[in-house]
Structures are given as structure tokens and as C-alpha cells.
C-alpha positions as CSV (number, residue, x, y, z in Angstrom):
1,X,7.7,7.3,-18.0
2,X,4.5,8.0,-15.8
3,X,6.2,11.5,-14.5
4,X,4.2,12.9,-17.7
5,X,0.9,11.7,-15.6
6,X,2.6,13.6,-12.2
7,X,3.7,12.7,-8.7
8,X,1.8,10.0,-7.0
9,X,2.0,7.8,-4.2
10,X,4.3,4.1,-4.3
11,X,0.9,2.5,-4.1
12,X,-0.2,4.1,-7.2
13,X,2.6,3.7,-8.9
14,X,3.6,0.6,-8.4
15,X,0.1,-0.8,-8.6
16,X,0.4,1.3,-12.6
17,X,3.7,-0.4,-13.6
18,X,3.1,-4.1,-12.3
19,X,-0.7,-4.4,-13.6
20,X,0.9,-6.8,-16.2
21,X,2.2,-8.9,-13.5
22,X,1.5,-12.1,-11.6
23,X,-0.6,-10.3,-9.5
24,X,-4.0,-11.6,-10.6
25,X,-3.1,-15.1,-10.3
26,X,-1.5,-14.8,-6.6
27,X,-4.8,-12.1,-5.8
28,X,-7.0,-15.3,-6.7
29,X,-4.9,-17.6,-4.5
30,X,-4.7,-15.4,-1.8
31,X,-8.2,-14.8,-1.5
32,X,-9.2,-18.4,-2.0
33,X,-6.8,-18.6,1.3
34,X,-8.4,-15.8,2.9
35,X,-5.0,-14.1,3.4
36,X,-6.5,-10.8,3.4
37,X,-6.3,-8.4,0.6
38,X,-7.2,-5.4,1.5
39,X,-6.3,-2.1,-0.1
40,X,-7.0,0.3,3.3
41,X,-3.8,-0.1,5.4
42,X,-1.8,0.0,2.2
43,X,-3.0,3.5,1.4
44,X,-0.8,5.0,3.8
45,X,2.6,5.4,2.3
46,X,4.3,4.5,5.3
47,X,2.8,1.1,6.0
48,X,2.9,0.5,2.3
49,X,6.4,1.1,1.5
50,X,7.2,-1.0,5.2
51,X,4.8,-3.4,4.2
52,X,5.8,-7.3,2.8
53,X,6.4,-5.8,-1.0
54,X,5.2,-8.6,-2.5
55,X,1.8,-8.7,-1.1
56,X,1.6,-4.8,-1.2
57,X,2.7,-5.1,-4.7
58,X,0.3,-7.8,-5.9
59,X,-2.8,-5.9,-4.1
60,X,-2.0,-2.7,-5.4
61,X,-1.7,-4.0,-8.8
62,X,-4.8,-5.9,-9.0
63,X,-6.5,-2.9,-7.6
64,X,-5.2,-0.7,-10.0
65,X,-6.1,-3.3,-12.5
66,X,-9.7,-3.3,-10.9
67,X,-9.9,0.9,-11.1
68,X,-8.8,0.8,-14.7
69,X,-11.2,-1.8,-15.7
70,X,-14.2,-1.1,-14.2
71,X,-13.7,2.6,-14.6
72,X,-12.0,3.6,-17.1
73,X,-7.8,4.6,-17.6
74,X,-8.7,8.2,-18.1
75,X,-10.1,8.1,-14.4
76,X,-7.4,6.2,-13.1
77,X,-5.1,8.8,-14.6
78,X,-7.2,11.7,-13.3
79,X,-6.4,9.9,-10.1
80,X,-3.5,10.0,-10.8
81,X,-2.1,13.2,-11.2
82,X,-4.5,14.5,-8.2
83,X,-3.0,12.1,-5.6
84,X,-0.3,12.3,-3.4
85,X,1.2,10.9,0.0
86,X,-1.1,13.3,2.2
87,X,-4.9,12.6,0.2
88,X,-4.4,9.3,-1.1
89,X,-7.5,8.2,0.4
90,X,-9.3,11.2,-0.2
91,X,-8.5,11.4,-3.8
92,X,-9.8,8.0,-4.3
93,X,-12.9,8.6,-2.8
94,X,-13.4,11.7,-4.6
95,X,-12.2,10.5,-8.0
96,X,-14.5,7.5,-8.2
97,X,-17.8,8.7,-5.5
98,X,-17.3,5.8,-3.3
99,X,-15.7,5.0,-0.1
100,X,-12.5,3.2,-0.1
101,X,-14.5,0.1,2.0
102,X,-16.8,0.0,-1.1
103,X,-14.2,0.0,-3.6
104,X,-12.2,-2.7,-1.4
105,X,-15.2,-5.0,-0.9
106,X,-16.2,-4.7,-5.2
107,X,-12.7,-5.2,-5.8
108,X,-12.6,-8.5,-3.5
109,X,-15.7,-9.6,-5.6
110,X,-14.3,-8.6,-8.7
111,X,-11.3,-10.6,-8.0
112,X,-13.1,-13.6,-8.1
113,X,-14.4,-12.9,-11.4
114,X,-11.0,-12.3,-13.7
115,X,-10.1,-14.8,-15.5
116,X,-5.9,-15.6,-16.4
117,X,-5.1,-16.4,-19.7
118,X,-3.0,-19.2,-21.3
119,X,-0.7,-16.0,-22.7
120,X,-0.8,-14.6,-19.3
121,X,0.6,-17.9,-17.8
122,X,3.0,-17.9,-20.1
123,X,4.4,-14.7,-19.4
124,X,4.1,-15.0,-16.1
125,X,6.2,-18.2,-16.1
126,X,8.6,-16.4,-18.3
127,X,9.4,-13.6,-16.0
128,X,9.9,-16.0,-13.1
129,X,12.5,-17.7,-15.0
130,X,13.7,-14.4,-15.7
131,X,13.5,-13.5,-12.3
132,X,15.6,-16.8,-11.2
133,X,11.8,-17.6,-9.1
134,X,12.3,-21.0,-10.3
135,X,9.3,-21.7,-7.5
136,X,7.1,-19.2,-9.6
137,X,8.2,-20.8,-12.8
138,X,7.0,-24.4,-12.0
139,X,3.8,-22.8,-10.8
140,X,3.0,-21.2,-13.5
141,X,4.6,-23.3,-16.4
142,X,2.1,-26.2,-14.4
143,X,-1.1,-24.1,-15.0
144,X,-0.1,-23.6,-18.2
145,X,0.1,-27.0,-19.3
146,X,-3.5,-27.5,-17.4
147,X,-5.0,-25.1,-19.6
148,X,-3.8,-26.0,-23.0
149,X,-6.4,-26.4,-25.7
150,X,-4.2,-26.2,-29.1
151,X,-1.2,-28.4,-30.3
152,X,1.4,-25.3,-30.3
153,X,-0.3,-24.2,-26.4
154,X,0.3,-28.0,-25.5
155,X,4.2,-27.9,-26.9
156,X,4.7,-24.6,-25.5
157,X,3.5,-26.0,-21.8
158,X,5.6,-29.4,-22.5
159,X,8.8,-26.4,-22.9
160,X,7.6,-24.3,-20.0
161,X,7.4,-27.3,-18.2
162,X,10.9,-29.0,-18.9
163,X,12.5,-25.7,-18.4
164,X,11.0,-25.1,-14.9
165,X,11.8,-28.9,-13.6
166,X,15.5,-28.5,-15.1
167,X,15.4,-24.9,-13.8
168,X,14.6,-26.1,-10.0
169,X,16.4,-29.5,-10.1
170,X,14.0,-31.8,-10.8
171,X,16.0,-33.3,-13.6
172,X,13.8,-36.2,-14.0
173,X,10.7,-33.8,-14.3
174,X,12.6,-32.4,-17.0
175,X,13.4,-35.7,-18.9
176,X,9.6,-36.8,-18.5
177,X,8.5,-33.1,-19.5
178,X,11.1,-33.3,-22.8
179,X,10.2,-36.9,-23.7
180,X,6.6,-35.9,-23.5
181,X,7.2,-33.3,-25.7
182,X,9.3,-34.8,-28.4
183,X,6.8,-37.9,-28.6
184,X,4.1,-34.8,-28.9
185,X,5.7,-33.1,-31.9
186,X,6.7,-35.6,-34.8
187,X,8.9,-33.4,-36.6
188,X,11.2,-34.4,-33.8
């Protein structure tokens, strides 16, 4: 699908088709770990592509992410099409008038400014279960029930829940997590 945009590097492209990932929620804890993020040594295809893919692929997501909205798609696609292995680096510099330490230090900042949504968290959760990254699930089925605010996001979260205990073994997690929710809902 993003051949119509041209050729670009993995970091590009993968960074384009995960933005709707996990990745802000794991950028956010990574930082808050100071597990360094940095975009510059994964601008080299090489290191990127032999680099620990999840990390590469949650930072080149959230920095894609950060491009697209702080500058604009059209730019990011510009970027795009212009890139390849050889002027990654270049091209980014170029396409947005800043140097890549620039971008990588407002992207760090920006990071600790996105928010994650209750809908995010869920489908985040979802595609862990998905995924079999029961781990994941729990994680995010756990935020999920800390940020309900409605009756339907607190029964969803109670089901996200009891499915990720069950999921990971914690059968008892999943009886408290389905009692919980049938004394929630009284059409049960």
C-alpha cells in the first residue's frame, strides 16, 4: 500500500505502518526509564534493521507519529518519497530545516506531552491478545480499567481485564475481574 508514496528506508516504513501501535504508551515508559530513545543510530539501515525490533519499532513509530503531527502528513510524505537507505539523514534534515539532534531532542519533549486514550488502550490490549502477548494484554487491559470514566468504559475494562488474567493464568484474577463485572452490570 505505501509503494504509491515510493521506496523508503525500514525506519520509515515501519515507523508509517505501526503509528497506530503501542508505541506511544511503551515511548512514555521508556523515557520515564531513561532507556534511551533516540532516533540517530536508528537512521542507519543497517543498525536499524540489526537493532532490538521492538525498540526500533516503537521509536520509529512515535517519531513518525511526532513528524506527522507537528508537521504535517503531506511533509512526512514528501519525506517520504525523497528518502532512501543512502540520505536518510539528509532528507530529514532537509525536508523539515532542522538537524536530526533538534528533531530527536523536540521529539523526546514532545513525548512527554501525548496523551493515550481509553480507545487507544483498548486496542492496544486487543492486539496483544491478538498477538498471544498476554504480558501486553494485562498491561494494557490494567490501564484501561484505571482510566474509565463511563459505565460501558468501566464494563468494557472489567472484560479486558478478566480476559487478560484468564488469558495469562491468573484464573482467580479472572473470577474477581468477571464477578466484578457481573455485580457492575444488572442486566446480568
Amino acid at each position: 500500500a505505501y509503494r504509491q508514496y515510493g521506496y523508503a528506508p525500514a525506519f520509515l516504513v515501519d515507523g508509517f505502518a505501526n503509528i497506530g501501535s503501542a508505541a506511544m504508551d511503551d515511548l512514555k515508559s521508556a523515557a520515564r526509564a531513561n532507556q534511551g530513545i533516540s532516533v540517530t543510530p536508528l537512521l542507519d539501515s543497517y543498525r536499524y534493521l540489526l537493532s532490538d525490533p521492538r525498540k526500533s519499532d516503537m521509536v520509529s513509530a512515535g517519531f513518525v507519529k511526532y513528524l506527522i503531527s507537528q508537521y504535517s502528513l503531506d511533509r512526512f510524505l514528501s519525506l517520504y518519497a525523497a528518502a532512501d537507505d543512502l540520505n536518510l539523514r539528509s532528507s530529514i534534515e532537509s525536508t523539515y530545516g532542522k538537524s536530526i539532534d533538534e528533531l530527536d531532542r523536540e521529539f523526546h519533549g514532545w513525548v512527554d506531552t501525548v496523551k493515550v486514550s481509553f480507545m487507544q488502550y483498548q486496542y492496544c490490549a486487543d492486539r496483544a491478545e491478538a498477538l498471544f502477548d498476554y504480558a501486553g494484554q494485562k498491561k494494557y487491559a490494567t490501564k484501561l480499567h484505571a482510566m474509565a470514566i463511563t459505565r460501558v468504559d468501566s464494563l468494557r475494562a472489567f472484560m479486558a481485564v478478566g480476559r487478560a488474567a484468564f488469558n495469562s493464568g491468573d484464573f482467580y484474577g479472572a473470577t474477581a475481574a468477571q464477578l466484578a463485572y457481573m455485580k457492575f452490570d444488572s442486566s446480568l
